[in-house]
C-alpha positions, -999 to 999 in steps of 0.1 A, spaced: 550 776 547 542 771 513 524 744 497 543 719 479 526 705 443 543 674 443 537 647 466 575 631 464 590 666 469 564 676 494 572 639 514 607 646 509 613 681 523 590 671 554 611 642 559 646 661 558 630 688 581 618 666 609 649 644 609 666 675 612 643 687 638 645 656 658 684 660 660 696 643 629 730 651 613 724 668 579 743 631 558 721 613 575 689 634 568 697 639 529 706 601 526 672 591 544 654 613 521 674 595 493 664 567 503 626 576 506 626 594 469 640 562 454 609 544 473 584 565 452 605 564 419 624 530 424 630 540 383 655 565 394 693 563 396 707 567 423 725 601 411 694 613 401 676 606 432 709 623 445 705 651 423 665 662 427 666 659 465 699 680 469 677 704 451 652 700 465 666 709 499 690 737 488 652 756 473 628 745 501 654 744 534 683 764 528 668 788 507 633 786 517 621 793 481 585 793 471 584 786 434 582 757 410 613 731 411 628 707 387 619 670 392 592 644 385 553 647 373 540 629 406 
């Protein structure tokens, strides 16, 4: 697994995978993770919190990417 820079994204992608892991519907998982992103950047719409963690999970999960992603400097 690769090493994620950024402690939201990292926090965020661990989150998603474990309450996936754990038996977790996919909704439920992404709006948890929602949830926790908006916890670390309570600045953030919620579209936007929407937004990064959708990506987020399409790079890390779905794709299981390993380069840089768009989001915050955190």
């Amino acid at each position: 697994m690769v090493e994620i820079a950024r402690r939201c994204e990292r926090a965020v992608v661990m989150a998603y995978r474990e309450l996936r892991r754990s038996g977790t519907d996919d909704l439920a998982a992404f709006q948890s993770c929602t949830t926790l992103y908006r916890i670390h950047h309570p600045e953030a719409s919620i579209s936007e919190a929407r937004r990064l963690v959708a990506e987020w999970i399409d790079h890390h999960v779905v794709r299981q990417g390993s380069g840089p992603t768009p989001g915050c400097d955190c």
